[in-house]
Structure formats: C-alpha cells, structure tokens
Backbone as a printed PyTorch tensor [residue, N CA C, xyz], in Angstrom:
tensor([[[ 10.3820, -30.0190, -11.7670],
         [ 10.2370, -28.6490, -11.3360],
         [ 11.6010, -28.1400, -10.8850]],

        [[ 11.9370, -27.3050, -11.5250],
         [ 13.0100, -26.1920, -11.1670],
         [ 13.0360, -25.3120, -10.0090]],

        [[ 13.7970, -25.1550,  -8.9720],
         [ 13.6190, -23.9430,  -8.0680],
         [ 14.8590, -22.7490,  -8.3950]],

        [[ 14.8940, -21.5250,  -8.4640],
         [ 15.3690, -20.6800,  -8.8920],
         [ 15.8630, -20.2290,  -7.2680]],

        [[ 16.8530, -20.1020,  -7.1360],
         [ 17.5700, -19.2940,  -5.3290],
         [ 18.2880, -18.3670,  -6.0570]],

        [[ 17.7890, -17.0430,  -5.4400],
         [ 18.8540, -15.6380,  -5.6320],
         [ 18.5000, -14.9420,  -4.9310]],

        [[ 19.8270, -14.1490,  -4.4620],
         [ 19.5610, -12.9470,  -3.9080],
         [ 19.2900, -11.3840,  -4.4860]],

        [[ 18.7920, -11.1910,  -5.7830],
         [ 18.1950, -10.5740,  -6.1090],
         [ 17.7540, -10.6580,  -7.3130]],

        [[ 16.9670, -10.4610,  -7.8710],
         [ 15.6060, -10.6380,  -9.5890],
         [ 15.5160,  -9.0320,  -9.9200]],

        [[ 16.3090,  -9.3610, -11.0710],
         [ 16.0130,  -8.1480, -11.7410],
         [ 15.6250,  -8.1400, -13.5550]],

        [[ 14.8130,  -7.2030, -13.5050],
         [ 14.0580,  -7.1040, -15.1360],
         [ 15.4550,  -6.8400, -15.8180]],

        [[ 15.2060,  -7.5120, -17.3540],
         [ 16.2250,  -6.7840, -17.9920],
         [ 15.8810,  -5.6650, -19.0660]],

        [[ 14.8180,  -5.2770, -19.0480],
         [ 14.0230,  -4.3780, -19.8490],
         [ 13.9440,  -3.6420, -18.4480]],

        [[ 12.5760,  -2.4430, -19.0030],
         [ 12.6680,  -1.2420, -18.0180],
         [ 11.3410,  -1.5890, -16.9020]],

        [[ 10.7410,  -2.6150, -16.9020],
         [  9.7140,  -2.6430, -16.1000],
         [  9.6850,  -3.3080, -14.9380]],

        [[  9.3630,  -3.6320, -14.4220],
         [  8.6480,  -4.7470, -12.5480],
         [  9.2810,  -6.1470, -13.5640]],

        [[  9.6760,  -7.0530, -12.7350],
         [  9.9270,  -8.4350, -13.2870],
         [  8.6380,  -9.2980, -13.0640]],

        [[  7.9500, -10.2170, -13.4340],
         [  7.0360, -10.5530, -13.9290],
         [  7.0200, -11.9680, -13.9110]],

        [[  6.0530, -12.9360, -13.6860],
         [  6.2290, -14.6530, -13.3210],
         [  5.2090, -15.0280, -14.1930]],

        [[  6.0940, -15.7590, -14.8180],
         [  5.3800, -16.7810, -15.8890],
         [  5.0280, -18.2880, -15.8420]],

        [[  3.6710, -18.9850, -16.4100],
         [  3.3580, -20.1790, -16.5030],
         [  4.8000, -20.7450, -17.4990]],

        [[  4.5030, -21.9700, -18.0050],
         [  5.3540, -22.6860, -18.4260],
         [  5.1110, -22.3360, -20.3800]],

        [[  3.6510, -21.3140, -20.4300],
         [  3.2800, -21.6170, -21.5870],
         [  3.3000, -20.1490, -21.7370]],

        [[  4.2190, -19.5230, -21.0300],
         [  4.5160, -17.9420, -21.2590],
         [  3.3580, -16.7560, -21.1240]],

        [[  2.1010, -17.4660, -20.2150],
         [  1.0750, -16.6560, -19.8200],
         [  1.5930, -15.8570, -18.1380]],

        [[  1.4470, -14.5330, -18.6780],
         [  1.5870, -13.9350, -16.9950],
         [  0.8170, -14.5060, -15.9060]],

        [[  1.3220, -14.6430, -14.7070],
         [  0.4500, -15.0670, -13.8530],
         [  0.6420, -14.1580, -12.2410]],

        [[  1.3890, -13.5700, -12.5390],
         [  1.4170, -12.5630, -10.9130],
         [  2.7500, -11.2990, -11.3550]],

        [[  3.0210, -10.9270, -10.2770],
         [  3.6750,  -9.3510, -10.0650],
         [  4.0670,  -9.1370,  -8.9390]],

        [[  4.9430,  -8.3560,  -8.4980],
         [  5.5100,  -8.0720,  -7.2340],
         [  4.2790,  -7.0190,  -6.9610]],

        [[  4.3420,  -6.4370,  -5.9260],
         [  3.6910,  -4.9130,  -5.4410],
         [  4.8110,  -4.4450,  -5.3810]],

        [[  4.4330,  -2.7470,  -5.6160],
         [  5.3340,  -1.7110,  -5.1580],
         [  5.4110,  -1.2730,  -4.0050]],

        [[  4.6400,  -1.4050,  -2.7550],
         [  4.7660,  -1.2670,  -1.9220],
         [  3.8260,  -1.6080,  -0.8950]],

        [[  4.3530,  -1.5370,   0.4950],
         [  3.4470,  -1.6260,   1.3190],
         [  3.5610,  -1.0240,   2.6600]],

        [[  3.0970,  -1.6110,   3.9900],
         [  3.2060,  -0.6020,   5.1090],
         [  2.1380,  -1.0540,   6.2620]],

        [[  2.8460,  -0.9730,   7.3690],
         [  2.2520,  -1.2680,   8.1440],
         [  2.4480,   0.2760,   9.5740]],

        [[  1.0430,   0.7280,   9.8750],
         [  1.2650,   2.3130,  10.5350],
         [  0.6970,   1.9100,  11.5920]],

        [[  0.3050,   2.8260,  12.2980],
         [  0.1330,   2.9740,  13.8690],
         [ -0.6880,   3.7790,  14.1430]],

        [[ -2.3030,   4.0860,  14.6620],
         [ -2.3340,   5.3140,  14.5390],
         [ -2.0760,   6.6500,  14.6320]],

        [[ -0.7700,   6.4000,  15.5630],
         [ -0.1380,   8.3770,  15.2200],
         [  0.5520,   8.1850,  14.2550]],

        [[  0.4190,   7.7230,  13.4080],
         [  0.8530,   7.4320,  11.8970],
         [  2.4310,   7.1480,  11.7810]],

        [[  3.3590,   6.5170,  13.0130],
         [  4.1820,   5.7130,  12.9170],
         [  4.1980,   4.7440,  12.1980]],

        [[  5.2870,   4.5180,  11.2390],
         [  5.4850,   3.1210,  10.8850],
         [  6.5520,   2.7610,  11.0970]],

        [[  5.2780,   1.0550,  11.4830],
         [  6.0420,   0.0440,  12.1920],
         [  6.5010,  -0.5600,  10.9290]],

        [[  6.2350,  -0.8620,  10.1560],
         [  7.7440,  -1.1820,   9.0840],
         [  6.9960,  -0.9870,   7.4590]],

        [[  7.6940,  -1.3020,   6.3740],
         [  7.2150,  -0.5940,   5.2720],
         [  8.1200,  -1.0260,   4.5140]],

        [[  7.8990,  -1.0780,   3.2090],
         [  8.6640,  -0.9040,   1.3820],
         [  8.0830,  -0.1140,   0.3530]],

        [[  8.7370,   0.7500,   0.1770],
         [  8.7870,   1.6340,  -0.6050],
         [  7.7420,   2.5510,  -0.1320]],

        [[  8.0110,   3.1760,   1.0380],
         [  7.1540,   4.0100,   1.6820],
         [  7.9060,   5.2340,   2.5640]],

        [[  8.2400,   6.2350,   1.8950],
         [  9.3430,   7.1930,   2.9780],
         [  8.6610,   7.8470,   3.6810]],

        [[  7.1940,   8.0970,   3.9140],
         [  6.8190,   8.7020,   5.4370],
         [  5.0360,   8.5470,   5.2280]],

        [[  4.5890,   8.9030,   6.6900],
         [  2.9910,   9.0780,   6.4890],
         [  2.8970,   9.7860,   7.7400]],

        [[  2.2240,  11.1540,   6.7020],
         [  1.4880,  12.1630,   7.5200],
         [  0.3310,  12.1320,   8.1850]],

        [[  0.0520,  12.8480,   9.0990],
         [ -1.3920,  12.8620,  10.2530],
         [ -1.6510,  13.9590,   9.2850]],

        [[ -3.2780,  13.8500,   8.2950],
         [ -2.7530,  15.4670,   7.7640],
         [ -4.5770,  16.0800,   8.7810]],

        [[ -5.2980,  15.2360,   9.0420],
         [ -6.6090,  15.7490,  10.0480],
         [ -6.7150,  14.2740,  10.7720]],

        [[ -8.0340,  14.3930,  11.5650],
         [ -8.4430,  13.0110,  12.4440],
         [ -9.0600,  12.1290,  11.1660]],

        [[ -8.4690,  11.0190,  10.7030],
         [ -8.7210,   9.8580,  10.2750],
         [ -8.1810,   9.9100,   8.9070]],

        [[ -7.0200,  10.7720,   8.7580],
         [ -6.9780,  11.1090,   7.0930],
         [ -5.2000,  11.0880,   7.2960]],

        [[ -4.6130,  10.4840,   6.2500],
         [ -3.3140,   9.7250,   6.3990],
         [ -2.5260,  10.2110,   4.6760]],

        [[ -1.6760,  11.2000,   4.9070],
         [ -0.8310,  11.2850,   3.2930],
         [  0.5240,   9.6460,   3.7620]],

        [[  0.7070,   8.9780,   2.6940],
         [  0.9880,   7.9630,   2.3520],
         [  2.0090,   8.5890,   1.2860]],

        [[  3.4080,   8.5720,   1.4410],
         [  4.7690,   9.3850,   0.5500],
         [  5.2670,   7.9260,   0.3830]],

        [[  5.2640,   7.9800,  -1.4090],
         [  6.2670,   6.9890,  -1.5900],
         [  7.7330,   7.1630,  -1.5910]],

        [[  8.1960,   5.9810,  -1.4810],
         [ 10.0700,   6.3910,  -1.6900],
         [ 10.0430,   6.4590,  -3.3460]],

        [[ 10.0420,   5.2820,  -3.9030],
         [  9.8230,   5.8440,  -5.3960],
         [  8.8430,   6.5920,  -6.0650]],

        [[  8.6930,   7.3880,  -6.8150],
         [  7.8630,   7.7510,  -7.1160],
         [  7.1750,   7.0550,  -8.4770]],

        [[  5.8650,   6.6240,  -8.7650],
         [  5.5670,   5.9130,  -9.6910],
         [  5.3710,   6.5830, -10.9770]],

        [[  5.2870,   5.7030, -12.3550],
         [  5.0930,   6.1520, -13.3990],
         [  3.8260,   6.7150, -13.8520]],

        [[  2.8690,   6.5540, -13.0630],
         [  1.2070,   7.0110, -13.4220],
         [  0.4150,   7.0970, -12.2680]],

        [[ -0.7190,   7.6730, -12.0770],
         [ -1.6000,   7.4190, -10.7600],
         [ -2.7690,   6.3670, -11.2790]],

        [[ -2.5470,   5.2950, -12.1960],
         [ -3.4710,   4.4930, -12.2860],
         [ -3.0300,   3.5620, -11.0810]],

        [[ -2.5710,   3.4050, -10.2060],
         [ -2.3560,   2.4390,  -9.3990],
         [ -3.3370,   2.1870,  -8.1900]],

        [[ -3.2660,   0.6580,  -7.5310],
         [ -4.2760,   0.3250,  -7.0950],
         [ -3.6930,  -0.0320,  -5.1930]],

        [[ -4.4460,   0.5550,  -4.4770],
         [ -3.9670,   0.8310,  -3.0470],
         [ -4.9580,   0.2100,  -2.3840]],

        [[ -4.7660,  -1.1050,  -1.3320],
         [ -5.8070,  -1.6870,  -0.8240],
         [ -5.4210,  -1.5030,   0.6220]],

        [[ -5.9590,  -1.2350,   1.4770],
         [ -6.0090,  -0.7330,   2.8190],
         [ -7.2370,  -1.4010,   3.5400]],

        [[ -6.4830,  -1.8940,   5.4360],
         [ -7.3520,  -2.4220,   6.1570],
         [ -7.1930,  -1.6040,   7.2500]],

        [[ -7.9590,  -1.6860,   8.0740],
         [ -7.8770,  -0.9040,   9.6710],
         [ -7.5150,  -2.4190,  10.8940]],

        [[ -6.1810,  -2.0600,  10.9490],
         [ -5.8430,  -3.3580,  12.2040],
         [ -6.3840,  -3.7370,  13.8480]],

        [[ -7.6850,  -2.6190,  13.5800],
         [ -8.3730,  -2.4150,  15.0530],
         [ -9.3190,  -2.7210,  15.1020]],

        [[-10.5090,  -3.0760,  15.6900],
         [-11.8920,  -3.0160,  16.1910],
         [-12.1510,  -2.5340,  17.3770]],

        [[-12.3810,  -1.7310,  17.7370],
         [-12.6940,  -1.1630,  19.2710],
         [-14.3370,  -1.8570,  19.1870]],

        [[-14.4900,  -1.5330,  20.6500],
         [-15.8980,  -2.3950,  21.2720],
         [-17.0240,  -1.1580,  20.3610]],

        [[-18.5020,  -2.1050,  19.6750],
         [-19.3340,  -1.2710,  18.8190],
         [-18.8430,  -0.5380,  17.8530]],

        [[-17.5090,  -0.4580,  17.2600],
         [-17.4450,   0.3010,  16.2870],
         [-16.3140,  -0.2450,  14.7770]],

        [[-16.6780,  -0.6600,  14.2800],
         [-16.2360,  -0.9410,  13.1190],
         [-15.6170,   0.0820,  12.0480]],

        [[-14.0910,  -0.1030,  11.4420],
         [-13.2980,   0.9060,  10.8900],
         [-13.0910,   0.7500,   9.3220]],

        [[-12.9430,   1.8050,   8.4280],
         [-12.8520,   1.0750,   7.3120],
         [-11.8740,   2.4360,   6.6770]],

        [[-11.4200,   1.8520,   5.1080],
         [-10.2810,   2.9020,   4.9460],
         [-11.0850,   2.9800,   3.5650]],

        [[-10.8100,   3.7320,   3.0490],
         [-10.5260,   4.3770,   1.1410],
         [ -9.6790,   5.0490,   1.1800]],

        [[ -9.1440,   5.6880,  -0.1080],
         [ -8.4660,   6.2230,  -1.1200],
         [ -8.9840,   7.6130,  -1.6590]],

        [[ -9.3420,   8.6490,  -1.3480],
         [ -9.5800,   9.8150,  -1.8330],
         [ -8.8700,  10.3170,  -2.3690]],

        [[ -7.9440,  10.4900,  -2.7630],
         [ -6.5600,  11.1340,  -3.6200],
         [ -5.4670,  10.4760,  -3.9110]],

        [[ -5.1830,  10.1780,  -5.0200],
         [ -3.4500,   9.8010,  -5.1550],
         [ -2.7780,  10.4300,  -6.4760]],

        [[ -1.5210,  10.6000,  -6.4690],
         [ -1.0840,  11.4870,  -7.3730],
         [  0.3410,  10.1240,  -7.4820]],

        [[  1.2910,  10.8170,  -8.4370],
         [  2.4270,   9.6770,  -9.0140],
         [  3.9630,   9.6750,  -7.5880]],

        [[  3.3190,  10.3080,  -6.2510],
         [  4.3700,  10.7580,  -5.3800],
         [  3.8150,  10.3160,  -4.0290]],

        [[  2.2470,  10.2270,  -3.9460],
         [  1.5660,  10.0040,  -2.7630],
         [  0.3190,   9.3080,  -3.1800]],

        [[ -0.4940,   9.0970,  -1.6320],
         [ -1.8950,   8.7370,  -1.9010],
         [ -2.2880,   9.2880,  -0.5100]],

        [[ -3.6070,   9.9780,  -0.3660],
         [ -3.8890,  10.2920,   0.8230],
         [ -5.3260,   9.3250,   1.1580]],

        [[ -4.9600,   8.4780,   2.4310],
         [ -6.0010,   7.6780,   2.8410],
         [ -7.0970,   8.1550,   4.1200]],

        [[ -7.8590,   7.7080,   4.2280],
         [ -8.8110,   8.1200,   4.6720],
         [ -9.5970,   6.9800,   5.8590]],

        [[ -9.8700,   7.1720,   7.1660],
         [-10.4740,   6.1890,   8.1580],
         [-11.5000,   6.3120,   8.8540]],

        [[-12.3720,   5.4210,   8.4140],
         [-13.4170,   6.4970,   9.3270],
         [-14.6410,   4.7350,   9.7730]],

        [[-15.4090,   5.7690,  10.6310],
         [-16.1270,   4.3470,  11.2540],
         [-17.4850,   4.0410,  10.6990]],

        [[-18.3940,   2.4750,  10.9740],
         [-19.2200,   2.7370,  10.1340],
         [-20.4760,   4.1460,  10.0710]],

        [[-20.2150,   4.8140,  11.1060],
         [-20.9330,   5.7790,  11.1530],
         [-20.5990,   7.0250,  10.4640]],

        [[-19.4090,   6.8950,   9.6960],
         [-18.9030,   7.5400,   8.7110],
         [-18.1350,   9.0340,   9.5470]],

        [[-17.5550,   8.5950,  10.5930],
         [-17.0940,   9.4630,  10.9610],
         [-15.5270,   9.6560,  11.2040]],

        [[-14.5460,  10.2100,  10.5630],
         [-13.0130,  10.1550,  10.7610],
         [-12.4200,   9.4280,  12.2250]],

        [[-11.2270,   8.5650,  12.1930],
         [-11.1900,   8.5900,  13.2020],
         [ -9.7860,   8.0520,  12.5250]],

        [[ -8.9010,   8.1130,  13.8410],
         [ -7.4510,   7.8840,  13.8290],
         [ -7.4880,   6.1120,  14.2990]],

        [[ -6.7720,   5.6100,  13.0610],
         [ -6.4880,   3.7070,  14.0430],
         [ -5.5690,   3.3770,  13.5260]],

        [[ -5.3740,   2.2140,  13.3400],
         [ -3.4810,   1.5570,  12.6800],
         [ -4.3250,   1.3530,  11.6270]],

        [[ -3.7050,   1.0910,  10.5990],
         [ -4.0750,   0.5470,   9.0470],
         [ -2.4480,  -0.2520,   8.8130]],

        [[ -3.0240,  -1.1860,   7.6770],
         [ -2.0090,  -1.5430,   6.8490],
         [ -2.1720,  -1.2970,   5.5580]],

        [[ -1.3430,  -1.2060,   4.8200],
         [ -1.8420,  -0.9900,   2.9560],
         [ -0.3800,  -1.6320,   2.1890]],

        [[ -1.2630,  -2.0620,   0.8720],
         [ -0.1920,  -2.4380,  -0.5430],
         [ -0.5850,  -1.8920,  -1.5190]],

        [[ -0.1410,  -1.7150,  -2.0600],
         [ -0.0540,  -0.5830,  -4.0820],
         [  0.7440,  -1.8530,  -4.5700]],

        [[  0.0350,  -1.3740,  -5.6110],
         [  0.6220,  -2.2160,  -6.9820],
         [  0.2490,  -1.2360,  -8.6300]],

        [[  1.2330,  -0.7060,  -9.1310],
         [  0.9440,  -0.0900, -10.3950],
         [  1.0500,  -0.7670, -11.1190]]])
C-alpha cells in the first residue's frame, strides 16, 4: 500500500478530483461544502460558504462562496440542539446554483431558530 502526502490535489480535467479502487471503480468525492452556524445564524466555521442569512424565525439563506454548476445538488442538515420536550429538524425548501434556503422547525412543525450544521455535495 502506497500513501500519497500533499499539500494540495488537484483535477487535471475540469471537475472535483475523485478516489479510485485499484480496479479504477469510483469510490468517494470530496463535498463542496459545509458549515457549522449558530442560531443567530453566525458561523462558527465553514468551506465554501460566504454568509447565512436570518431571512424569518427558523428559515436560514445558506450563500455559497463558489457558485455551483447546477441545482441538482444534495444538502444534508442537522439541528445541534435539543431543548427539554422538543425535538428540531431541518429541510431544504429552495436551492438555486448560488444558495440554498434551509428551514428549522420542531416536531410540532413549528419554525424555530437553533444551530444547525450542513454539507452539499454536487
């Protein structure tokens, strides 16, 4: 087994660089980004993420730094809180090739402001 050390991997074609088995089957991908917020929608740190808006109570615009090639991309989001009786959960209601606007709300389906974390991967 080979170990590869660098300080940076880059495609030589135009796409994401890409990890291969030994028998030239893909087997994983970087993400494009990720993020870790706060609920006054501070972030506490992030890649490829240049800001996130409060845009109502429990609803979060998510600005990428790059902007991606398509909005087929896939955004998985958790809520880093549990307050006492109430359980938090996130979706995805909108994303376009510049943003994604997320959404928090409790199981009673009601908006509410908490920390989340999230990753994209196009």
């Amino acid at each position: 087994m080979s170990t590869i050390k660098a300080a940076n991997l880059q495609n030589t074609g135009s796409g994401d660089p890409v990890f291969k088995n030994s028998s030239g089957t893909e087997t994983g991908q970087l993400i494009n980004g990720w993020a870790m917020v706060q609920a006054n929608n501070t972030i506490s740190d992030s890649f490829n993420v240049s800001s996130v808006t409060d845009t109502a109570t429990g609803r979060y615009r998510i600005t990428w730094t790059n902007t991606q090639s398509n909005t087929n991309y896939a955004v998985v989001a958790t809520v880093k809180f549990v307050s006492s009786g109430n359980t938090f959960f996130c979706s995805i209601i909108e994303n376009s090739t510049s943003s994604c606007l997320l959404r928090v709300c409790n199981d009673g389906g009601s908006d509410s402001d908490q920390p989340f974390c999230l990753i994209m991967k196009n």
